[in-house]
KEMARMAR-311077 format. One line per field, with one value per residue (C-alpha): residue number from 1; z, x, y. Coordinates in Angstrom, 3 decimals, decimal comma. Layout:
! residues N
mivo	NUM;... .
up	Z;... .
east	X;... .
north	Y;... .
***
This chain:
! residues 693
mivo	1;2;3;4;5;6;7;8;9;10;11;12;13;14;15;16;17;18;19;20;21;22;23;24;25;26;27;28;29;30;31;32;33;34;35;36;37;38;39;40;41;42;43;44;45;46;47;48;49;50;51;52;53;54;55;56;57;58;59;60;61;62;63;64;65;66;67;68;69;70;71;72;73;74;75;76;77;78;79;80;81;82;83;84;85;86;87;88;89;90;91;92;93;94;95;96;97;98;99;100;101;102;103;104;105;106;107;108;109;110;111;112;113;114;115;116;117;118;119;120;121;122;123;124;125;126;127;128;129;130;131;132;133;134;135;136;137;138;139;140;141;142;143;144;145;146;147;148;149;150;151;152;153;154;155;156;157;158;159;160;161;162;163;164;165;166;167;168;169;170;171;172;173;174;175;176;177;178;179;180;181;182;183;184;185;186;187;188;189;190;191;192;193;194;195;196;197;198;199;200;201;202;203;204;205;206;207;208;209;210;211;212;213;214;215;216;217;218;219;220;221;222;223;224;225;226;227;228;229;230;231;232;233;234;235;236;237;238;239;240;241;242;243;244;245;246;247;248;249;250;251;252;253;254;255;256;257;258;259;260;261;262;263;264;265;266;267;268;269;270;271;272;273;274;275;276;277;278;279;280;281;282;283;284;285;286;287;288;289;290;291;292;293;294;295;296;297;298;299;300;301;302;303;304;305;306;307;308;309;310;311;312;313;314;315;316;317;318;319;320;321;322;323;324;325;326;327;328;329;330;331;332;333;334;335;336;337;338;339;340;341;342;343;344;345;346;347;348;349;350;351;352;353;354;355;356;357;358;359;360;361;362;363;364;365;366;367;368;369;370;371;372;373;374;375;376;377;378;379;380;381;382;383;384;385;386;387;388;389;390;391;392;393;394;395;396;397;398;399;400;401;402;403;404;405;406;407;408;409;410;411;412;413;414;415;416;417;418;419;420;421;422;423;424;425;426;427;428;429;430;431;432;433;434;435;436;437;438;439;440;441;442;443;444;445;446;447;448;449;450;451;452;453;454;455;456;457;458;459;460;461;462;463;464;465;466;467;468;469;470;471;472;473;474;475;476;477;478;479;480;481;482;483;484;485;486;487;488;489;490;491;492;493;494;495;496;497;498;499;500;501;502;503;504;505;506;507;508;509;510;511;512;513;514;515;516;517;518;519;520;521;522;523;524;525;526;527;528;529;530;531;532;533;534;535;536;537;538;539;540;541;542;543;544;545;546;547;548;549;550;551;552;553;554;555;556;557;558;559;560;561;562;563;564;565;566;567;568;569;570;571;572;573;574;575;576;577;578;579;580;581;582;583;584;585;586;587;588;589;590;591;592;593;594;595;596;597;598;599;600;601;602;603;604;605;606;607;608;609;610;611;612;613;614;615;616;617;618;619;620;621;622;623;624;625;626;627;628;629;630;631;632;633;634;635;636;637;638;639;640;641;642;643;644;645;646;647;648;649;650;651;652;653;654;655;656;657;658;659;660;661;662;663;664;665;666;667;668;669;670;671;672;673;674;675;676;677;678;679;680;681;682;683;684;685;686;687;688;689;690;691;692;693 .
up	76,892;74,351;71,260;70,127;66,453;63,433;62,757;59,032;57,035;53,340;51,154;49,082;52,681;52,470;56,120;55,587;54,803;55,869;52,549;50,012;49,633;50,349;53,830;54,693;53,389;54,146;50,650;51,149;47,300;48,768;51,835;52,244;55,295;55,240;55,439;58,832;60,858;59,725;60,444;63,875;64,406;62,909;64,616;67,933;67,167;66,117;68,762;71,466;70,088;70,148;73,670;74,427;71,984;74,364;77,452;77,750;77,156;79,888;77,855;79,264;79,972;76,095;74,635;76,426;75,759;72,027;71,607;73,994;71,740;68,260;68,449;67,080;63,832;61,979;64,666;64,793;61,134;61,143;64,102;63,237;60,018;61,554;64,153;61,849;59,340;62,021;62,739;59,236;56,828;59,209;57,440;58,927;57,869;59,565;62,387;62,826;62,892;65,543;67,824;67,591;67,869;70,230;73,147;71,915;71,244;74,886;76,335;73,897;75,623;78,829;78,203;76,988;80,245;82,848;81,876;85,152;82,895;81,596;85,403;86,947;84,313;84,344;88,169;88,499;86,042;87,199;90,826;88,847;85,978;83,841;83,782;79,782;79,680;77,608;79,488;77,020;77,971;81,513;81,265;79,261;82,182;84,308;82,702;82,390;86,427;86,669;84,530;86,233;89,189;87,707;85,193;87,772;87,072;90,752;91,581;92,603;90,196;91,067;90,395;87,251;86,219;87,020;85,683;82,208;82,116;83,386;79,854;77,791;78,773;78,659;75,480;74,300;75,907;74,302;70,625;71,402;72,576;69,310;67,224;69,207;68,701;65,576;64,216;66,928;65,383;62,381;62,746;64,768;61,519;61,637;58,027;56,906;53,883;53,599;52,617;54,779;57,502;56,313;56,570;57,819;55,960;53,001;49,819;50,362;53,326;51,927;48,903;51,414;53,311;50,190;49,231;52,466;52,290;48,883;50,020;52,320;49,673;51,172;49,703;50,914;53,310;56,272;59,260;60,033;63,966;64,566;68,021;70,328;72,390;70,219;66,523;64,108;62,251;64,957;64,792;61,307;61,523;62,330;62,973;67,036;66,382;64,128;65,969;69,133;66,880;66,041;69,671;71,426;68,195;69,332;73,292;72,816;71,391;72,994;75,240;73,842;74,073;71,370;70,010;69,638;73,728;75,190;79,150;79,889;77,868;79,605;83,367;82,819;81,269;84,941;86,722;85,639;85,461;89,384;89,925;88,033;89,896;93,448;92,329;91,027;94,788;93,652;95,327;92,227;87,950;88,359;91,040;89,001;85,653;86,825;89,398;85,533;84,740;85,209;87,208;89,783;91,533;90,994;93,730;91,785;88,720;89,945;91,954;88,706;87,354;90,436;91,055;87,736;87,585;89,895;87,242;84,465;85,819;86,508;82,645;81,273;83,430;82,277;79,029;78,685;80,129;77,648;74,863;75,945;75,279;71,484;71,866;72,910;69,996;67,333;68,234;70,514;73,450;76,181;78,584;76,998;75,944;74,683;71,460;70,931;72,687;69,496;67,129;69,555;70,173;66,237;66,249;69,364;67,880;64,333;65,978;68,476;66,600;63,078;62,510;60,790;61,341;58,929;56,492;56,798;55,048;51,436;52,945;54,650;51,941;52,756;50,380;51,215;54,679;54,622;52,306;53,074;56,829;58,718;56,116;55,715;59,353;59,805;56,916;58,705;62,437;61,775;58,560;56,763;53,361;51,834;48,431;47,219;46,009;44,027;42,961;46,626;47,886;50,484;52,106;51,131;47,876;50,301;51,777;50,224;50,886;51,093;51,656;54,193;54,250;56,658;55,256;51,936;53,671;53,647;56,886;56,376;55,211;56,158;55,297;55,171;55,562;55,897;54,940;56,918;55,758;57,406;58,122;60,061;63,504;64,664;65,862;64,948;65,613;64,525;64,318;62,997;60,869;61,325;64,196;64,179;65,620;65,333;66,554;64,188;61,584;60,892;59,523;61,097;58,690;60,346;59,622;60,531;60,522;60,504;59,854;57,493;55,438;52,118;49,488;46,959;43,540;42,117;45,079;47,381;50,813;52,824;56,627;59,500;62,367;64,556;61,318;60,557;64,870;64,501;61,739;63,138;66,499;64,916;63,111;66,522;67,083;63,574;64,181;67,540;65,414;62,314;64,542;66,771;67,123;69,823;69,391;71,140;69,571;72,990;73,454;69,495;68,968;71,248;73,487;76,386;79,572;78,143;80,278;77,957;74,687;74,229;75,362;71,613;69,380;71,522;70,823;67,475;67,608;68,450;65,339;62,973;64,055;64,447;61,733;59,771;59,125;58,538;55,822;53,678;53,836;54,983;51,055;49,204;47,347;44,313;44,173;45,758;48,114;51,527;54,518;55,751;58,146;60,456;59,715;61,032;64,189;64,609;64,184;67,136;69,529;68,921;69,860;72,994;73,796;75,077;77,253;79,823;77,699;76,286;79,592;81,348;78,740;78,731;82,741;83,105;80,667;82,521;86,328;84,566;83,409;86,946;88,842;86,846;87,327;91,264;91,960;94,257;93,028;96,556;95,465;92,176;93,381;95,413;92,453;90,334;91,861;89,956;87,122;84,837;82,189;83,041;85,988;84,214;83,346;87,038;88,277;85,298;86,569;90,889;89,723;87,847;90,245;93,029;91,057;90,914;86,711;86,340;84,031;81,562;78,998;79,013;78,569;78,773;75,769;75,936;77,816;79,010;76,709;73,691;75,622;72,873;74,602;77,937;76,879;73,420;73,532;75,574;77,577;80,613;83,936;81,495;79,941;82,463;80,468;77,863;80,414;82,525;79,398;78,357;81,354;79,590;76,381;77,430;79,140;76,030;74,025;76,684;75,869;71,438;71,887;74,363;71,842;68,310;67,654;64,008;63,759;62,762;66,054;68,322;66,768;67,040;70,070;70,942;68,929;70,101;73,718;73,544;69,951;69,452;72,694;72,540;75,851;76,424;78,937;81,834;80,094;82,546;83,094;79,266;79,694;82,505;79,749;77,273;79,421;81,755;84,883;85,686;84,136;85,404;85,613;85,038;81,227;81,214;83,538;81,412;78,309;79,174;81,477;84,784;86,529;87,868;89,793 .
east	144,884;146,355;144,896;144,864;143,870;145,489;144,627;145,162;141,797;141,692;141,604;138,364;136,533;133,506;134,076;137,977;137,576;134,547;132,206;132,258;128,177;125,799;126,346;127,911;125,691;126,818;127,563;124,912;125,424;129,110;128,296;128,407;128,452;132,224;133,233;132,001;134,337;137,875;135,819;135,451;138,530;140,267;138,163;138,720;142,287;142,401;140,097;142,460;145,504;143,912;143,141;146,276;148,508;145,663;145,880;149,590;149,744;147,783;145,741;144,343;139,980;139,170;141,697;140,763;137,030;138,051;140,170;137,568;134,265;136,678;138,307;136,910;135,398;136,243;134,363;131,490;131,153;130,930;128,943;126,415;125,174;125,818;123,375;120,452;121,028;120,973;117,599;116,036;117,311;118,451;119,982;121,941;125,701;124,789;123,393;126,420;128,446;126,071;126,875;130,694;130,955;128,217;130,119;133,480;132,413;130,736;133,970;135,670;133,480;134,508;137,911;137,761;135,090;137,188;140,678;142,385;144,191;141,063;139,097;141,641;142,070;138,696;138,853;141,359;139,411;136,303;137,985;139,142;137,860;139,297;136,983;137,841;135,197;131,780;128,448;128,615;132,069;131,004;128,165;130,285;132,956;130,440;128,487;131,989;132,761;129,059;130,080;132,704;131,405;128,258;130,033;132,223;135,728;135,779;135,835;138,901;140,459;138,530;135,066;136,364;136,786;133,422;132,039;133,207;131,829;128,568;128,575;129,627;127,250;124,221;125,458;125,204;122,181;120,361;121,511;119,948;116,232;116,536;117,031;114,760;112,025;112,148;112,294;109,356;107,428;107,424;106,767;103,800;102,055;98,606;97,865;94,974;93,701;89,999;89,149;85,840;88,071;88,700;85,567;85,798;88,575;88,721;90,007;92,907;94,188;93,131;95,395;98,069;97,765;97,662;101,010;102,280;101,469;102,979;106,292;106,850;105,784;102,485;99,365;96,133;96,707;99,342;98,508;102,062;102,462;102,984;105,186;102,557;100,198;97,108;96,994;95,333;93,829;91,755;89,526;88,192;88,166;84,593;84,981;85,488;87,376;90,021;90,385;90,909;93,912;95,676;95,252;97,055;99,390;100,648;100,875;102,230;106,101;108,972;107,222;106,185;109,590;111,716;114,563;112,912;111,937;112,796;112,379;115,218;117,635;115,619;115,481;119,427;119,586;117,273;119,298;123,128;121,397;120,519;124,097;125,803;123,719;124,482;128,296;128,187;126,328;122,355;119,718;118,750;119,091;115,712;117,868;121,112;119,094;116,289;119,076;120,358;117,054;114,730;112,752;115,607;115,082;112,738;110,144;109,368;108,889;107,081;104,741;103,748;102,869;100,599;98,776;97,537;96,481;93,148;91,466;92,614;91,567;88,138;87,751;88,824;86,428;83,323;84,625;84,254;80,524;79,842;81,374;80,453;77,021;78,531;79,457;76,382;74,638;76,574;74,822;77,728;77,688;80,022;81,962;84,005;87,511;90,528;90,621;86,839;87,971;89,291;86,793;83,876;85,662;85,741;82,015;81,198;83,408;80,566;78,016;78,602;80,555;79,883;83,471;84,863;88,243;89,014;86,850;88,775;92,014;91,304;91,605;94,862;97,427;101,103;102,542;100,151;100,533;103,975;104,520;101,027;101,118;104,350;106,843;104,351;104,087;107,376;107,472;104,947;106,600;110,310;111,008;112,163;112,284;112,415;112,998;113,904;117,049;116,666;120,322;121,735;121,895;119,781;120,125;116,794;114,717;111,768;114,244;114,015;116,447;115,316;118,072;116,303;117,158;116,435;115,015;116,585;120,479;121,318;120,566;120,876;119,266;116,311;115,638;111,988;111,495;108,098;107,094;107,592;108,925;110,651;114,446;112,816;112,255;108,719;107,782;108,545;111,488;114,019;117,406;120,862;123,875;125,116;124,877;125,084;127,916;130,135;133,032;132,870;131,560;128,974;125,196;122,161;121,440;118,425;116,293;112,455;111,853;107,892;106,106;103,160;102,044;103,428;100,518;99,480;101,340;99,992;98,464;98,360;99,892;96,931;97,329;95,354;94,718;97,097;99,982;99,309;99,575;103,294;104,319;103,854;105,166;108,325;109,220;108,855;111,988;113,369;113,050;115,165;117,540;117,719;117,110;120,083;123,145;125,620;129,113;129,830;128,271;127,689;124,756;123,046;119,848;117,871;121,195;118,888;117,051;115,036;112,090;112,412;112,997;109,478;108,559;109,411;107,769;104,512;104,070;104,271;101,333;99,552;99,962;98,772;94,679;94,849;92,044;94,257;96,659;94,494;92,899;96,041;96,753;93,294;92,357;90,702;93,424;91,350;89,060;90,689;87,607;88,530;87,726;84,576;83,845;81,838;84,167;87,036;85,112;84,174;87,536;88,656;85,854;86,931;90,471;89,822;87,429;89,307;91,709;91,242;91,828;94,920;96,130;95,867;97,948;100,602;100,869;100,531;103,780;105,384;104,698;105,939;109,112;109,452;108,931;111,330;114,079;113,154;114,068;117,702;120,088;119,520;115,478;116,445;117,895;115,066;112,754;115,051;116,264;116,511;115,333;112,464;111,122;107,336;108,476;108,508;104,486;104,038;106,417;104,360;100,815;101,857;103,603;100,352;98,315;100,159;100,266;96,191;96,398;95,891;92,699;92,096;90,742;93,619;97,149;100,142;101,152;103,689;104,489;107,604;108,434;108,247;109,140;111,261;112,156;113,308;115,056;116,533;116,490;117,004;114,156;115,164;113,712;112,635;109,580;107,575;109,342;106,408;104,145;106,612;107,519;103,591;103,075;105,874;103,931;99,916;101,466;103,377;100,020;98,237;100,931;100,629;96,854;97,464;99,547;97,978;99,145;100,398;102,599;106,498;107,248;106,124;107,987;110,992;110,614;109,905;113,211;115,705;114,259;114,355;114,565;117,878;119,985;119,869;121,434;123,574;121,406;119,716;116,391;113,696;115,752;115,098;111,463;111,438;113,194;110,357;107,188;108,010;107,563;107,408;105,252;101,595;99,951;96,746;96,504;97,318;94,861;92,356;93,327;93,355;90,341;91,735;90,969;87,302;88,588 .
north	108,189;105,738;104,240;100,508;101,544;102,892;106,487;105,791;105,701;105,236;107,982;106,840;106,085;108,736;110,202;110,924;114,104;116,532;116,151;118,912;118,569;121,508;122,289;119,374;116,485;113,552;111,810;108,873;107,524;106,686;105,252;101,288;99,515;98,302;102,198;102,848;99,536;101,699;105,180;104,290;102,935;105,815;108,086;106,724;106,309;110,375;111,557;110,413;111,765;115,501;114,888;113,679;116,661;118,798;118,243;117,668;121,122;122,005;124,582;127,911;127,497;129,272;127,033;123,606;124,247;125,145;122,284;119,538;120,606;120,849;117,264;114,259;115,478;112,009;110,181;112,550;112,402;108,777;108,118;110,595;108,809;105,430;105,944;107,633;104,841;102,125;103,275;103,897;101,666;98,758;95,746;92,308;94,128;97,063;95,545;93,455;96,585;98,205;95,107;94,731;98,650;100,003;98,603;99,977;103,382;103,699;102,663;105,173;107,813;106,439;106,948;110,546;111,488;109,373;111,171;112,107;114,978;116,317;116,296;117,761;120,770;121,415;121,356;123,607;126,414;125,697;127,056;129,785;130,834;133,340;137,125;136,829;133,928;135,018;132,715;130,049;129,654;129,474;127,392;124,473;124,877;124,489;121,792;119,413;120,019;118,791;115,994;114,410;113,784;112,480;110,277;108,766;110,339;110,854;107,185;105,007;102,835;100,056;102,176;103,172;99,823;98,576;101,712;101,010;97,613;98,604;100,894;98,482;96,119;98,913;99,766;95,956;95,426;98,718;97,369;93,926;95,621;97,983;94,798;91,941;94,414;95,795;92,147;90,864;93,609;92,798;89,523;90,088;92,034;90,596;88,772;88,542;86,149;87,079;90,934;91,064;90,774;94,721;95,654;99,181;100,391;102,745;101,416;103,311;101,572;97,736;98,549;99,347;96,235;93,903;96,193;95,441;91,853;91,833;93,723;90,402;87,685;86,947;86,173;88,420;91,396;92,503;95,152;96,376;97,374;100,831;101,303;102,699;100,072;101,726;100,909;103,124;100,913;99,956;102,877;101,926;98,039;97,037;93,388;92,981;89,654;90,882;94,023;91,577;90,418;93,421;94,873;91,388;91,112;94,818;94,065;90,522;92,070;91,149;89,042;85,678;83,561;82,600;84,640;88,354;88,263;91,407;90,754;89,362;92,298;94,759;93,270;93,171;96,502;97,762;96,014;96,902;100,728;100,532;99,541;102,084;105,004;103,435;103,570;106,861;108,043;107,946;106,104;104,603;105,268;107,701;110,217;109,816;111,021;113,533;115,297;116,620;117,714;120,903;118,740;118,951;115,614;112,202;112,932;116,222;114,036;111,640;113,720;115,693;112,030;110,895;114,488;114,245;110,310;110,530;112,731;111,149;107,994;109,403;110,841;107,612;105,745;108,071;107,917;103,919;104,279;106,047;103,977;100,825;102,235;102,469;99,165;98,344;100,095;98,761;95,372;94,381;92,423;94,470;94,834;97,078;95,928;97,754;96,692;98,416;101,733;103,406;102,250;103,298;106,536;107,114;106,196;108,847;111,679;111,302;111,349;114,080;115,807;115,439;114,416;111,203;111,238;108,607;110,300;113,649;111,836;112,957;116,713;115,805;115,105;114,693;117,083;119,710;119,746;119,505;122,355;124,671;123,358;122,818;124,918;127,662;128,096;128,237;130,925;133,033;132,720;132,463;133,396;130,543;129,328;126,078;124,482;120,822;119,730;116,523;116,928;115,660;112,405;110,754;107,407;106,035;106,578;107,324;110,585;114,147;116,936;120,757;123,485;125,804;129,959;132,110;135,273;134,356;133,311;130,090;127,854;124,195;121,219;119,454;115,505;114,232;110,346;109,823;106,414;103,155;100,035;96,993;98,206;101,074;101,411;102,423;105,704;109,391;111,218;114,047;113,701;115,319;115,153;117,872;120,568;124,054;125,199;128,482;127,146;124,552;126,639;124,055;123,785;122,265;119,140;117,719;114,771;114,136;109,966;109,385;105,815;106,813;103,659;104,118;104,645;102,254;103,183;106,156;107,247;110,494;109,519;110,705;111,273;110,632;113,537;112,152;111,605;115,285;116,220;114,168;115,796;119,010;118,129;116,714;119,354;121,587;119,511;120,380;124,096;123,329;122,544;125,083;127,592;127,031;129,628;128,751;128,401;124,968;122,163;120,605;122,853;122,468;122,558;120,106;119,523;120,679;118,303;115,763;116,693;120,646;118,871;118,418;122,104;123,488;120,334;120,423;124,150;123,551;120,820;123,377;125,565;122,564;122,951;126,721;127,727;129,913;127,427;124,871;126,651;126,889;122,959;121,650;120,763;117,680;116,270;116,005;118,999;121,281;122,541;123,793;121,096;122,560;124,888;123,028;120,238;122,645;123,558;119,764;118,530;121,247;120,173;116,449;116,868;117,981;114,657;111,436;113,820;110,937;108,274;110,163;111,208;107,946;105,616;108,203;108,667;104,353;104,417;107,291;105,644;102,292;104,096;105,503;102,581;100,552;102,882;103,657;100,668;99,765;97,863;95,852;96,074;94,505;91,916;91,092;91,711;89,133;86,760;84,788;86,626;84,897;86,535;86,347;88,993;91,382;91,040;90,490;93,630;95,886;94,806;95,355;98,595;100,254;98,689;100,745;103,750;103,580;103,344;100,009;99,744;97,206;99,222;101,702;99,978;101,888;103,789;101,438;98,097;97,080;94,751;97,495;100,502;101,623;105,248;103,441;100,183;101,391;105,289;107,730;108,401;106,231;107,518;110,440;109,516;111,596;114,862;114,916;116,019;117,865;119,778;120,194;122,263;125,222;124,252;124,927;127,985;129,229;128,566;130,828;133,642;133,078;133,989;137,418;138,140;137,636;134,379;133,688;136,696;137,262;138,961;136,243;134,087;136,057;136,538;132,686;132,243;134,343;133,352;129,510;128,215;129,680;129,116;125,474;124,017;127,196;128,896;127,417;126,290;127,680;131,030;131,036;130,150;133,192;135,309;134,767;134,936;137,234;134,428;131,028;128,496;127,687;124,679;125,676;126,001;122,431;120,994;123,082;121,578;117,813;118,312;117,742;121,387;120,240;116,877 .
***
């Protein structure tokens, strides 16, 4: 390895030195922009001279693992802030960094995973591995033999080569979908300049959009797009025309020309993917990535996806019977389109159900359900403790920072951004700072990013059922990440298969509409009165309806995931040749259509052209994991009520079984270790209504 960049970094540069914050804060009040250009380039520079002062030596196994997982702290510092600001707080400097150093850091990472040193040490202990080594040990040995074959440091020079242009290029191409869409989206915010054209919203939410048209400099009232095909507002807007607006506004991103298209980045960023798995040995990028999963191999993934798509296609079929009879009620003229699906869903669920959704918002306040909900849970099942600490810095004035204990020691931190706001990506998500690590002796600092509309000024932020159903699922992820205790940072926290990520933040949906728990957050923000019982049961019984609707957008955005990333790099070029942007509506429409999920009034969760996870995260040829993963979760819900549910002990046991082992252990083996078997089906295909087709 060699280094083109001086290690020197300047003493008043905030990621010189590890920060002397509560566990490791990173000190966001001294953080600008211009500090993270020298961080990198120091880091870089620093990283590769531990490698190379390591592996000249030609370590023993303990002491090359030590030394591989403990060098780089500089550049881990500085990336890891880099890339959560980069997606929260977003602005032209930063994004200008992201561009010139994306590239550079993936060929950094190419030149640490490519080292012949480095693949031939671990080659050599991997054939002979020393009886001193403990199973984390192992696993990591075993985990960087796996790597080097499947990261190309087997290939000739000449693969190499071509290898590390193929990531640099990805890595370019990912930053410009990130960008092209977060700016498309926002400029596709429907604005609207004559209130009735609200009708159907609470005064809550028209004082949000005349904020949020006021927040851009416009006169009357914005609808910000959320990231999903479905908009929320949708289900409370009663005029047909203006929820015809929102709905095409949301599926038009990325792919209406001009400079925030997304189809050509992402039928490059298909395309240069298909090559790199057919040099690496792989039929195509779906093999190379699911062959790393639990799923074992893409047929097994994608056969999950198509058992399940008959039935759901059935329910969501007799679902829009039924609501076009809404329609039809509500004095409108049908067929049914998909911009009237939520609102007549909204309007089905009152009437047979005696639930308004929208109307249950005063009972769902953000601070209560945050603090009476999701921490109070994870009081009762784990243990923990948390309390605010205005005195540290966050990045954002939206952020807050709680120190978290475990049975009164101190854990880590926890950051809560809740609110969106223009320099944000959509979406939810949880993220880190900081990883728990022994070796390291380092604390989880985690972060949960959601995109609740702010409130007016004044205001409670009230949530919706679904906000609340995110919040709790993304802090399933969080508690991945407290709970972790491993000694290699490689395996922290949700370092596991993306199709078992999931597993943990989808059991912990399931805890936030368990009666008991929503007693103790369920309450009207201004009276205090518990929601209702027959509310409560209501609510429960209305969850459960729309499982085809629900199950059907997801699987269409899964099977478009799969057949995008199925695809040869010889098939591409057939597909693309020459590439023109409106292929990629035409390849999206044949490949649902062959799938047998192509209905009108169910679009993908997410279309190509804003397919976030796939073309600017990490979800490529993975998407189907959400389901693959809810199969562990429906079982592991199965096993909470045998047992008693809400108690300590479960949750200790659900800890020190999964929660806590992170990517250490082989992920099912701990799934076997905590139920006592393999996962069944079954409990899932009861739960989204799929066990009588």
């Amino acid at each position: 390895m060699s280094a083109d960049t001086t290690s020197e970094l300047a003493a008043d540069n905030p990621f010189a030195a590890p920060s002397d914050l509560p566990f490791g804060l990173p000190p966001f009040d001294r953080v600008r922009a211009e500090h993270f250009a020298p961080a990198f380039a120091a880091g870089t520079a620093q990283h590769l001279a531990e490698l190379d002062a390591l592996l000249d030596a030609e370590p023993g196994a303990q002491e090359l693992l030590d030394g591989l997982e403990g060098s780089g702290q500089l550049l881990r510092r500085a990336v890891a802030v880099f890339a959560n600001l980069v997606g929260t707080d977003a602005d032209d400097e930063l994004r200008a960094v992201q561009a010139e150093w994306f590239p550079r850091l993936a060929a950094h990472e190419d030149a640490v995973r490519l080292d012949p040193r480095l693949v031939a040490q671990v080659a050599r202990h991997h054939a002979d591995p020393p009886a001193g080594l403990d199973a984390e040990a192992r696993r990591l040995l075993e985990r960087l033999h796996t790597d080097a074959a499947r990261e190309g440091a087997l290939l000739d020079e000449a693969g190499q080569r071509r290898l590390r242009e193929l990531n640099a290029e990805l890595s370019r191409l990912t930053t410009a979908f990130d960008t092209a869409l977060l700016d498309d989206t926002n400029d596709l915010a429907v604005h609207l300049e004559d209130e009735a054209e609200l009708e159907g919203l609470d005064a809550a939410g028209v004082a949000r959009a005349r904020e949020a048209a006021q927040a851009r400099g416009l006169d009357g009232w914005l609808l910000p797009l959320v990231l999903p095909s479905g908009q929320p507002v949708l289900e409370a807007l009663r005029r047909r025309d203006v929820r015809r607006r929102v709905h095409e506004a949301s599926l038009a991103r990325g792919g209406r020309g001009g400079p925030h298209d997304t189809r050509v980045l992402l039928q490059r960023t298909a395309a240069l993917r298909a090559e790199r798995a057919q040099l690496l040995g792989f039929a195509h990028h779906a093999a190379w990535v699911v062959a790393d999963e639990t799923a074992g191999d893409a047929e097994a993934a994608v056969g999950m996806l198509r058992r399940l798509a008959p039935a759901a296609v059935a329910n969501a079929r007799a679902e829009a019977a039924e609501l076009e009879e809404v329609l039809r009620a509500d004095g409108e003229e049908g067929p049914l389109r998909a911009w009237d699906w939520a609102h007549c869903a909204e309007r089905l669920r009152r009437e047979r159900f005696a639930v308004d959704t929208e109307a249950l918002r005063p009972w769902f306040e953000l601070e209560r359900v945050l603090v009476d909900g999701v921490f109070a849970t994870a009081t009762a099942l784990y243990g923990l403790g948390f309390s605010e600490r205005p005195d540290l810095p966050a990045y954002h004035p939206d952020v807050r920072v709680f120190e978290v204990t475990d049975d009164g020691r101190p854990l880590g931190l926890y950051l809560f951004d809740p609110f969106a706001r223009a320099s944000k990506r959509g979406g939810a998500w949880m993220s880190s700072f900081a990883d728990q690590s022994r070796l390291l002796g380092t604390a989880p600092v985690v972060v949960n990013c959601l995109n609740v509309p702010a409130p007016a000024p004044g205001d409670p932020a009230l949530l919706t059922v679904d906000e609340v159903e995110t919040l709790f699922h993304e802090f399933g992820h969080t508690l991945h990440g407290l709970l972790s205790d491993v000694r290699y940072p490689r395996f922290s926290g949700t370092s596991v298969p993306r199709d078992f990520v999931e597993f943990p933040s989808q059991v912990n949906e399931f805890w936030g509409f368990e009666p008991e728990v929503l007693a103790r957050y369920a309450r009207h923000h201004v009276t205090g009165e518990p929601l209702p019982q027959e509310a409560v049961e209501g609510l429960r019984a209305a969850r459960r309806y729309g499982q085809g609707f629900s199950t059907l957008e997801y699987l269409a955005a899964a099977l478009l995931d799969q057949a995008w990333h199925r695809l040869s790099a010889g098939a591409l070029d057939d597909v693309l040749d020459p590439p023109r942007p409106e292929q990629v509506q035409e390849f999206e429409a044949a490949a649902l259509a062959e799938a047998g999920v192509a209905l009108e009034e169910v679009p993908p969760r997410y279309r190509s052209t804003y397919f976030h996870h796939v073309f600017g995260g990490g979800y490529a040829a993975a998407y189907y994991s959400y389901v693959w993963s809810e199969v562990l979760d429906a079982d592991t819900v199965e096993w909470f009520g045998e047992n008693g549910g809400l108690r300590r002990e479960n949750g200790e046991r659900f800890r020190r079984t999964v929660l806590s082992r992170g990517g250490s252990v082989d992920p099912l083996a701990a799934y076997r270790e905590f139920r006592g078997r393999d996962a069944r089906i079954e409990p899932l295909l009861r739960r989204r209504g799929l066990d009588a087709a």
